[in-house]
C-alpha positions in Angstrom: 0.0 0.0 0.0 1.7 3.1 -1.3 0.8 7.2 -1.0 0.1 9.1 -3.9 2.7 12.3 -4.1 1.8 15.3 -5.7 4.7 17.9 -5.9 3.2 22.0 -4.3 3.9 24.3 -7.3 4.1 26.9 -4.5 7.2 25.5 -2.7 8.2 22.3 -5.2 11.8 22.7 -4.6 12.0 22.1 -0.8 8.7 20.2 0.3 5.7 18.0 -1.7 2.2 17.0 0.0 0.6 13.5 -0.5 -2.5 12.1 1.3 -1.6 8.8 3.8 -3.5 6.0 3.1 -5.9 4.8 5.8 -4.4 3.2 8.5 -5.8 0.8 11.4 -5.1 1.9 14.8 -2.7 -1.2 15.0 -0.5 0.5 12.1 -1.0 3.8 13.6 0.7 3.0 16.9 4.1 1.3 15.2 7.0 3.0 15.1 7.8 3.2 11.2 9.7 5.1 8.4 7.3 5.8 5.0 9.1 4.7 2.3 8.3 7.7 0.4 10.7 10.4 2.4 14.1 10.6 0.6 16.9 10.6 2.5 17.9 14.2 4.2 13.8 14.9 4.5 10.9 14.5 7.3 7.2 14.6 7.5 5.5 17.5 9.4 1.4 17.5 9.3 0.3 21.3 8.9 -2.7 22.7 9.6 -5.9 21.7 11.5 -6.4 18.7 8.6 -3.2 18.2 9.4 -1.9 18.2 5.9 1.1 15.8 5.6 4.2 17.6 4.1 7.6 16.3 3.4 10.3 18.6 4.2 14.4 18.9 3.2 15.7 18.8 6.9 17.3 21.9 5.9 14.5 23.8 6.8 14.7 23.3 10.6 17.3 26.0 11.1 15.4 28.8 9.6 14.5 31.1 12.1 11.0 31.2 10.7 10.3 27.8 10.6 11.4 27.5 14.5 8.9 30.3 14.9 6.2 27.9 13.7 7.8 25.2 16.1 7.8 27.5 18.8 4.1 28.2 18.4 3.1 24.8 17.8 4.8 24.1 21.1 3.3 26.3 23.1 -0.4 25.9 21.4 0.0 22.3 21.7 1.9 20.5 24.7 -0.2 17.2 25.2 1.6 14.0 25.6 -1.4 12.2 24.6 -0.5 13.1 21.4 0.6 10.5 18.9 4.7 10.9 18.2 4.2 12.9 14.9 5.4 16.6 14.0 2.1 18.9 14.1 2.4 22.2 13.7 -1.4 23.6 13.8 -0.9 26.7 11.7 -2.7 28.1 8.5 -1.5 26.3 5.3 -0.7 29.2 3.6 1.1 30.6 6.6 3.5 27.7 6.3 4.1 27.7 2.6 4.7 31.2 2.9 7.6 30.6 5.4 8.4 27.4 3.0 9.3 30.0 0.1 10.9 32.5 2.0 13.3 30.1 3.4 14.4 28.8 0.3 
């Protein structure tokens, strides 16, 4: 079972969205790596759909981008949480940052 990827126009040098298949809760609860993040990239889920982005690791260190850590941080400190990388921002907000830190 493998996700679609469809490459942003906005930001298709440094990150590409794709939908993740359905999972059951089983498959949601291991620990895995998708086979469709190339080496030197992560996944961060953006937005309140939580939209699932892969991004060049790169990105980390751009003081924007920690911005939108930061607040996701502070707006969202629950360890009930499953162990994924959520930042609950506007879409656009993030692309925006995406482009500028290019």
């Amino acid at each position: 079972m493998g996700s679609k990827v469809i490459h942003s126009s906005e930001c298709e040098s440094c990150c590409q969205w794709c939908f993740w298949p359905s999972m059951s809760l089983q498959q949601e609860t291991e620990i895995f790596i998708p086979k469709d993040v190339p080496k030197g990239h992560m996944v961060v889920y953006i937005g309140e759909h939580q939209k699932r982005y892969v991004i060049k690791i790169t990105l980390l260190k751009h003081p924007l981008f920690r911005a939108l850590l930061d607040q996701a941080r502070d707006q969202h400190d629950d360890s009930t949480t499953p162990p994924k990388l959520w930042i609950p921002c506007d879409e656009n907000v993030f692309l925006h940052v995406v482009r500028c830190a290019r």
